[in-house]
C-alpha positions as CSV (number, residue, x, y, z in Angstrom):
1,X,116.5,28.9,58.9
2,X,114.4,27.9,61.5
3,X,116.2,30.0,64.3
4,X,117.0,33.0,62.3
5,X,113.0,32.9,62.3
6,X,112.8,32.8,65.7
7,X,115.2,35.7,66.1
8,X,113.4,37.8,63.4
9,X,110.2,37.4,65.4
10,X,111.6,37.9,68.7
11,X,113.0,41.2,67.2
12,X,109.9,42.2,65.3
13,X,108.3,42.0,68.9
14,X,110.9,43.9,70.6
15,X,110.5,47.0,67.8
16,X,106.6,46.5,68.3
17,X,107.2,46.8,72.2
18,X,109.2,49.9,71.7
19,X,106.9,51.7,69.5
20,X,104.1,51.2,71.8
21,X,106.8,52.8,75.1
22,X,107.7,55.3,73.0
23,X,103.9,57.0,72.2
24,X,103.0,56.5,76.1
25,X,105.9,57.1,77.6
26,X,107.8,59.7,74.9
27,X,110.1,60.4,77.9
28,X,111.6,57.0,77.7
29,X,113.8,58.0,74.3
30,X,116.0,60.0,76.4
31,X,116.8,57.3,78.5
32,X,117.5,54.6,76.1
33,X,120.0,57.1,74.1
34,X,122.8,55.8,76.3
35,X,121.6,52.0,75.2
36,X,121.9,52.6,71.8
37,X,125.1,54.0,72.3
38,X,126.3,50.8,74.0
39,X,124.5,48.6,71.1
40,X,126.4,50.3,68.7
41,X,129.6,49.7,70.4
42,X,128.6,46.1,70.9
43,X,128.1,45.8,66.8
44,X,131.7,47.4,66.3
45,X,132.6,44.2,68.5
46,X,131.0,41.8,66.7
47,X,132.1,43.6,63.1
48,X,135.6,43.4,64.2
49,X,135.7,40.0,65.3
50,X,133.8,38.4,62.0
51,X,136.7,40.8,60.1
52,X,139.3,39.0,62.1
53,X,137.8,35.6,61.6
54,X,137.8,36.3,57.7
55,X,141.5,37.7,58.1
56,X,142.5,34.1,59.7
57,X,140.3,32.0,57.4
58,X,141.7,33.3,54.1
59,X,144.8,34.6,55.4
60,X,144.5,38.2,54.5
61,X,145.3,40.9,56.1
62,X,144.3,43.7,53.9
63,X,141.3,44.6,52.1
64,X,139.3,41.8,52.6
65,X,139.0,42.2,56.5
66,X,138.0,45.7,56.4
67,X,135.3,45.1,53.6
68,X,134.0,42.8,56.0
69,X,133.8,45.0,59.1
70,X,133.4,48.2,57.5
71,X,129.6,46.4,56.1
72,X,128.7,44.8,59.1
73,X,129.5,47.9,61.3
74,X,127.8,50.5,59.0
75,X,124.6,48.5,58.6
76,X,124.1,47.4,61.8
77,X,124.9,51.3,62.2
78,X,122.8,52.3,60.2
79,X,119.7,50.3,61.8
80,X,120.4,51.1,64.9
81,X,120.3,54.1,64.9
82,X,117.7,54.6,62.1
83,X,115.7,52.6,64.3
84,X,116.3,55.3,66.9
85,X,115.5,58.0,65.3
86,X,112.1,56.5,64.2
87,X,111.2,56.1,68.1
88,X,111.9,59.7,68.4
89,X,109.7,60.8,65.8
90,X,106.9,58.2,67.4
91,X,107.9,60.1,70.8
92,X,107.4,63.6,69.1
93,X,104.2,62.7,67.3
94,X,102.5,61.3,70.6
95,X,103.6,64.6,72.5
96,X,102.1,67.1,69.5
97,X,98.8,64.9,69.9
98,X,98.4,64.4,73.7
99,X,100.0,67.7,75.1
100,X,100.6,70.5,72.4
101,X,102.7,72.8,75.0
102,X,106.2,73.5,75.3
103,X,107.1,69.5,75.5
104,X,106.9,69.8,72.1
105,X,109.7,71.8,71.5
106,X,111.9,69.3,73.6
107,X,110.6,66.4,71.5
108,X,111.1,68.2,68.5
109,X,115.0,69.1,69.7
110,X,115.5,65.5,71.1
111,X,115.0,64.2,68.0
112,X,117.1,66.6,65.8
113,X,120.1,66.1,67.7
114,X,119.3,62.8,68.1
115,X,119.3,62.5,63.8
116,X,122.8,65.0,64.2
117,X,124.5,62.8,66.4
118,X,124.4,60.0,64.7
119,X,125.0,60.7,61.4
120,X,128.1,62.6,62.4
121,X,129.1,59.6,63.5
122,X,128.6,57.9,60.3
123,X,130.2,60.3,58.6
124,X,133.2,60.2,60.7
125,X,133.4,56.2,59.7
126,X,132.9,56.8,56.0
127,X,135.8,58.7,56.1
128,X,138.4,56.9,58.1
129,X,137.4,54.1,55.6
130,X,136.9,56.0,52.6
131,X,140.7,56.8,53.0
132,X,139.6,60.7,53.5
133,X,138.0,60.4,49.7
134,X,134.5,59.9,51.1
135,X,133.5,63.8,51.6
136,X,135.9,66.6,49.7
137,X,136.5,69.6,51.8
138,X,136.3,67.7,55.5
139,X,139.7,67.9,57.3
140,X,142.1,64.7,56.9
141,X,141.8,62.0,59.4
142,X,145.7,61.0,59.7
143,X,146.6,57.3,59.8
144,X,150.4,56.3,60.7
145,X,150.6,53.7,58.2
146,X,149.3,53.6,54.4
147,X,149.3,51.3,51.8
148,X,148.6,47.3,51.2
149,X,150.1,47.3,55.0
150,X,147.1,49.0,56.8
151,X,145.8,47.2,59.0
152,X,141.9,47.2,60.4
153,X,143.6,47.7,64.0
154,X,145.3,50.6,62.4
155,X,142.3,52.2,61.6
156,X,140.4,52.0,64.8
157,X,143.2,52.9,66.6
158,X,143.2,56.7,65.3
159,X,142.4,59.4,68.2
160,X,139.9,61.1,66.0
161,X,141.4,64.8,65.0
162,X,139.2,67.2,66.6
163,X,138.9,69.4,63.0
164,X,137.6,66.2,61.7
165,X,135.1,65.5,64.4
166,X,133.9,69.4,64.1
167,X,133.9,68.9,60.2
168,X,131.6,65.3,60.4
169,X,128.9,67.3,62.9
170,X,128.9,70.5,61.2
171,X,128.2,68.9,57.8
172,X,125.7,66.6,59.9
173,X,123.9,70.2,61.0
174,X,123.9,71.4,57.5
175,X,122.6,68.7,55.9
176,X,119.5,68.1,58.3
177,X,119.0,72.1,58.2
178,X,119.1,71.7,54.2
179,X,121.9,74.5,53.7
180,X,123.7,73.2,52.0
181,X,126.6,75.5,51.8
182,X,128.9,73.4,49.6
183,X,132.3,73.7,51.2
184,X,131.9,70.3,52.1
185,X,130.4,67.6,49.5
186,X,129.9,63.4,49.4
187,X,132.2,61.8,46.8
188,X,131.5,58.6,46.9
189,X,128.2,56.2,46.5
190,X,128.0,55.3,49.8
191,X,128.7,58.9,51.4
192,X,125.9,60.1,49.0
193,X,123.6,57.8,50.2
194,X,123.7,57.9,53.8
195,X,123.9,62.2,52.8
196,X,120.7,61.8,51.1
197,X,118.8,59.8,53.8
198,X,119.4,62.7,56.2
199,X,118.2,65.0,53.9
200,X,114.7,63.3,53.7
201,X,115.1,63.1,57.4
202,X,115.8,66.8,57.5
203,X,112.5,67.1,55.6
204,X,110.3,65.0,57.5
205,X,111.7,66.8,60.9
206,X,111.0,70.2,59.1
207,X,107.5,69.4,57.9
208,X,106.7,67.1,61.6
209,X,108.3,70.4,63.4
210,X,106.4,73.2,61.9
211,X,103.0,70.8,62.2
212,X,103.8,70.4,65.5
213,X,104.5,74.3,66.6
214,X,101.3,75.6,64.5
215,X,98.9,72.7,65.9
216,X,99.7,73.4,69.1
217,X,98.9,77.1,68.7
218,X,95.6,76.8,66.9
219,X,94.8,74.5,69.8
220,X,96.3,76.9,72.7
221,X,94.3,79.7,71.2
């Protein structure tokens, strides 16, 4: 207990730190986008190695082992780049107050493809997971094998179809734009959860955005 203490504060730190770089230096986002992307590999490596000790500790080799790592990988997914997106909204919100110029409007598009990005990537996961039942309408992500016999390797193994990638990023864009055109749809409690937390993101983007845009032209005026 005493060390998961000492990691929660080290980490509350870190965020604190962050926050702080991100109003003075709102630049700095950009650059820490590859990090993030490397964090998020290193959690599907640390996911699929606790799903692999589980496999060998109860001897299973189905279900169990990709409950495990499909958890881990989509909450520490989740975080991180949750935890992303808020820096970019810090980022835009110190570049409306200091500058009020065109820097704005690079804030403001860093952080919506930013929010795009990586909830196309979630969605891409919920899918391969969901066995294609996570989101109706999105193009089939094929796996060679099927049944009690699929394995977790199996899964992360698929080259992801490029319909399926186009499908997981253009729902991402209409979802954060609030469309909404219904050819593509959650189905399941998870997919309509993570679908509804981009839709309040979509919001607070939209409201942040237009704030942004008309502040800076009362002020330019």
């Amino acid at each position: 207990m005493l060390i998961a203490y000492k990691c929660y504060r080290k980490l509350r730190a870190r965020h604190k730190w962050l926050l702080a770089l991100a109003q003075l230096r709102p630049l700095i986002v950009v650059a820490l986008f590859p990090v993030y992307v490397l964090l998020s590999i290193l959690v599907g490596g640390i996911a699929f190695i606790l799903a692999m000790g589980v496999a060998a500790l109860f001897n299973s080799r189905d279900l169990l082992p990709i409950a495990v790592f499909t958890i881990v990988f989509f909450s520490g997914l989740l975080i991180l780049w949750l935890h992303y997106i808020v820096l970019n909204f810090k980022a835009l919100i110190s570049s409306v107050m200091v500058e009020g110029d065109t820097s704005t409007i690079a804030r403001i598009a860093q952080a919506l493809l930013t929010t795009i990005f990586g909830f196309g990537v979630i969605y891409y996961y919920l899918q391969l997971f969901g066995d294609n039942k996570s989101f109706a309408g999105m193009h089939p992500i094929l796996i060679t094998r099927s049944g009690s016999e699929l394995l977790l390797v199996d899964r992360l193994a698929v080259i992801p179809p490029y319909e399926s990638l186009v499908d997981c990023f253009y729902f991402s864009v209409t979802t954060i734009s609030t469309l909404g055109f219904g050819d593509i749809y959650p189905q399941t409690p998870a997919a309509k959860i993570v679908t509804s937390c981009e839709v309040i993101i979509g919001f607070i983007l939209i409201v942040v955005s237009l704030g942004s845009v008309i502040g800076g032209a009362k002020v330019r005026k």
